[in-house]
N, C-alpha and C positions, 0 to 999 in steps of 0.2 A: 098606712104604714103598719097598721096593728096584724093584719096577715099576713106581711111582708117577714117582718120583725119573729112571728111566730116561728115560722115556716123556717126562717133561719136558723135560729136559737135549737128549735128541734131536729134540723141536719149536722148542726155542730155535733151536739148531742149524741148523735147517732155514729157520729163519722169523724171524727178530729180523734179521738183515740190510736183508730186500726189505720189512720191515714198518717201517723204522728211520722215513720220514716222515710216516709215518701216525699212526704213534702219537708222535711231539715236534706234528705239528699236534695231536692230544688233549690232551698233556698244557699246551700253552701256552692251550687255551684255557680249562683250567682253573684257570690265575688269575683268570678271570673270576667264577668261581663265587661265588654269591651267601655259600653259606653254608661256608666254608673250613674249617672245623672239620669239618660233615660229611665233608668230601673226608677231614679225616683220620682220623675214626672210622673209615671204611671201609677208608681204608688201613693203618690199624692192624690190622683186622681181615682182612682180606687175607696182610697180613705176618704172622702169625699161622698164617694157615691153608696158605699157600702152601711157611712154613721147617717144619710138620709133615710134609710129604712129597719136602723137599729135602735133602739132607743135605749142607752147604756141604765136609765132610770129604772127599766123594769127588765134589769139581770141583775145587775150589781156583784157579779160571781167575782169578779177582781177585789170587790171591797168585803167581799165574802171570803176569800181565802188569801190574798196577797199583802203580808205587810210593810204600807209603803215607807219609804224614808223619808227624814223631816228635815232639812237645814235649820241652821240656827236660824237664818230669819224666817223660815215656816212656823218654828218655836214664837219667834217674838212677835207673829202677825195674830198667830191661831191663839195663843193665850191673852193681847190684848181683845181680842172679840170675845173671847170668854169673861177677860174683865177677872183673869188669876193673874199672876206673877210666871212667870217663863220657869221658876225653877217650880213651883208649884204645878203648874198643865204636866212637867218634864215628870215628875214624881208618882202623877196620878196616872199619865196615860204611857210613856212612852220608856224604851232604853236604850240606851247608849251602844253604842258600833262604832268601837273609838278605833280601828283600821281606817274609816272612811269620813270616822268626825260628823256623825250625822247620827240621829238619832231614829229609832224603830217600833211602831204601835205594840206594847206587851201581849196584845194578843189578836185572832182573828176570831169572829168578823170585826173588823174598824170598831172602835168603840163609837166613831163618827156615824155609822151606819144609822139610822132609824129604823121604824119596824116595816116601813113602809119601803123599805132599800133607797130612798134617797138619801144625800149625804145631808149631815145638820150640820155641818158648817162647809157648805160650797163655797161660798163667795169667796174663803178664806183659804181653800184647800191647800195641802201641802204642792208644790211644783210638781213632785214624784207625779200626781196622781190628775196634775193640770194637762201635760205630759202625755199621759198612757191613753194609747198602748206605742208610741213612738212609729206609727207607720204612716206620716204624714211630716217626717221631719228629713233634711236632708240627710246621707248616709246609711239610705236604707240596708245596702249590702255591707256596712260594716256591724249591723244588726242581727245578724244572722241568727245567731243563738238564744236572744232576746226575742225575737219573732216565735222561733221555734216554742219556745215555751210559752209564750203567751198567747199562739193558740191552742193550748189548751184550757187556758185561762176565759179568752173573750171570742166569744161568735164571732165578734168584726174582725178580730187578726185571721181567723180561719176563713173568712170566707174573701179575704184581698188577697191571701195565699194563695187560693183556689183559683178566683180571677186576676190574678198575675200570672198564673201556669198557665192557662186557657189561651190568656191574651200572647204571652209570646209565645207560645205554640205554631202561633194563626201567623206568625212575621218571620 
């Protein structure tokens, strides 16, 4: 996996940039798609194949630039593991996005981050980030936009992008 995972990580690198409207004209025109569900057999099956040779532990770029969002019961799970008080975790780590009633890390990278880019409270994580990158969930095509930016985010969304073009090219 470790050359696999490399090799990846450094075409992303290279190429999710100058390919960023190429692939959002792809993936808007797959709302079009007749049969939605296939899109997301396939991307399921992508998602799948693509986090066997990714190892999210050694990028961590999501937990490195993206602030994710917390539900109240992400507040009340992630602060009894800390062993604070919910409005105590709330004061020290996060702020409020009272439009959506959810709360948002004060800053990036994760203050969860370690130096080692694993997360130090996994078992506990917020959903947001149980979740990401969402291309393994049904509705892939009403994704579209979320996709689009998050590959710039994660090697994995850019390269199920990549082999979802490929793939239905070939049908």
């Amino acid at each position: 996996m470790s050359n696999d995972h490399d090799l990846m990580v450094r075409a992303w690198k290279e190429n999710a940039l100058c390919e960023e409207d190429a692939d959002f004209r792809f993936l808007r025109r797959l709302k079009l798609a007749d049969n939605p569900g296939r899109i997301d057999s396939l991307a399921h099956e992508l998602h799948d194949e693509t986090f066997a040779k990714i190892d999210c532990t050694r990028c961590a770029n999501c937990c490195k630039t993206i602030r994710p969002g917390f539900t109240g019961e992400d507040v009340e799970r992630i602060a009894a593991h800390l062993e604070m008080s919910p409005q105590a975790f709330i004061a020290a780590h996060l702020e409020a996005d009272p439009p959506e009633g959810e709360y948002f890390t004060k800053q990036t990278p994760c203050p969860f981050l370690g130096e080692d880019d694993r997360c130090t409270i996994y078992d506990v994580r917020p959903e947001a980030c149980r979740d990401y990158p969402h291309t393994n969930k049904e509705g892939f095509t009403h994704r579209i936009y979320s996709h689009s930016a998050n590959e710039l985010t994660c090697p994995a969304v850019y390269h199920i992008v990549k082999d979802l073009r490929r793939r239905l090219r070939r049908r």
